[in-house]
C-alpha positions as CSV (number, residue, x, y, z in Angstrom):
1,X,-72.3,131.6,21.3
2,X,-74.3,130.8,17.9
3,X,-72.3,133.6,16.4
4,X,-69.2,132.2,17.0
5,X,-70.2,128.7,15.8
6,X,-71.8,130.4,12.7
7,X,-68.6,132.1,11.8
8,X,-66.4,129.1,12.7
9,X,-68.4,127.5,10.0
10,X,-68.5,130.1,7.4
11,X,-64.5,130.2,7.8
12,X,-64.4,126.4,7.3
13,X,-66.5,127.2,4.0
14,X,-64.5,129.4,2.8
15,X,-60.9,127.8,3.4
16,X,-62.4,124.4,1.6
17,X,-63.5,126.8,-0.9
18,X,-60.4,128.3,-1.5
19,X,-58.2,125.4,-1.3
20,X,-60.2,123.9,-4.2
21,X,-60.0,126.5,-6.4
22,X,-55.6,126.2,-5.2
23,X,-56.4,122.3,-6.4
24,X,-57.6,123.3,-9.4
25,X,-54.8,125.7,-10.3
26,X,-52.4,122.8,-9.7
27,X,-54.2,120.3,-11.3
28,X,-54.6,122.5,-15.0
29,X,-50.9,123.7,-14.3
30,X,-49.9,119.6,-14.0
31,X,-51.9,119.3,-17.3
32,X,-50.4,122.3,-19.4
33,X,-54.2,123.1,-19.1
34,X,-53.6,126.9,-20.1
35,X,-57.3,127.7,-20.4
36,X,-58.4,126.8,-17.1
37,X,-54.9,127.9,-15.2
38,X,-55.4,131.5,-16.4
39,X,-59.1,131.6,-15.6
40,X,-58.2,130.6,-12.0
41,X,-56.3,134.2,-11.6
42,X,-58.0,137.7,-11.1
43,X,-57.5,140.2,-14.0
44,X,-55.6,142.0,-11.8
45,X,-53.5,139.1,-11.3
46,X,-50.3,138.7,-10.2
47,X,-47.7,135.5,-10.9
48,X,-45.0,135.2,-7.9
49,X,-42.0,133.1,-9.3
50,X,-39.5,131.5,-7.2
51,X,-37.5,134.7,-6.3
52,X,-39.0,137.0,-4.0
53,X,-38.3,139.7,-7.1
54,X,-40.3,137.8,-9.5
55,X,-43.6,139.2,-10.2
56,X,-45.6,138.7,-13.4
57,X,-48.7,140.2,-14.3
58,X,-51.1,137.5,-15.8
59,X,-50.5,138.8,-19.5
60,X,-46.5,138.4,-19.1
61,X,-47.2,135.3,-17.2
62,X,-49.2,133.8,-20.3
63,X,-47.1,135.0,-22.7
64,X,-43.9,132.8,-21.1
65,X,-46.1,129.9,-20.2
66,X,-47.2,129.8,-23.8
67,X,-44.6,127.7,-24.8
68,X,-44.5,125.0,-22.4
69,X,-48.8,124.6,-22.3
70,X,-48.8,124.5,-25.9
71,X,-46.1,122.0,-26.0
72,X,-48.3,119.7,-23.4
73,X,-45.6,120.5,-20.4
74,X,-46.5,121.5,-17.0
75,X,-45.3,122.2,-14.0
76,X,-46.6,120.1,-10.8
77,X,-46.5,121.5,-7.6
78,X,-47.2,119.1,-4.9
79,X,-48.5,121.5,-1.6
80,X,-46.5,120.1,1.8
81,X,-48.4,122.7,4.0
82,X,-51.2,125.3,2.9
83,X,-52.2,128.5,5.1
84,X,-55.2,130.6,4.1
85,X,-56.2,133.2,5.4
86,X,-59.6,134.4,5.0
């Protein structure tokens, strides 16, 4: 029906959306772009490490990034597989 093609197609819109706002938090990460990383999150933000236990909120998050960005080193994450959910 035209309904499902219409929302087939607003889905597709919305996963390229949101996998180039993902890009774009990679890319400023990769760059010690601090500004544009930290504009990428919600205010109500929340930074999962690489433990399942580690949770920052975006303020403790920029406060230990600090370091590194202003130094000029990042961290690049290179995505193998991406699943969104919309």
């Amino acid at each position: 029906s035209l309904l499902s093609i219409a929302s087939a197609k607003a889905y597709a819109t919305e996963e390229t959306s949101i996998a180039a706002v993902l890009d774009k938090f990679h890319a400023a990460a990769s760059r010690a772009d601090a500004q544009t990383y930290f504009s990428l999150f919600a205010p109500d933000g929340v930074f999962i490490g690489t433990d399942a236990t580690e949770r920052w909120t975006v303020p403790e998050f920029k406060t230990y990034a600090k370091e590194s960005f202003d130094a000029g080193k990042g961290w690049t994450y290179v995505p193998q597989t991406r699943h969104i959910t919309v």
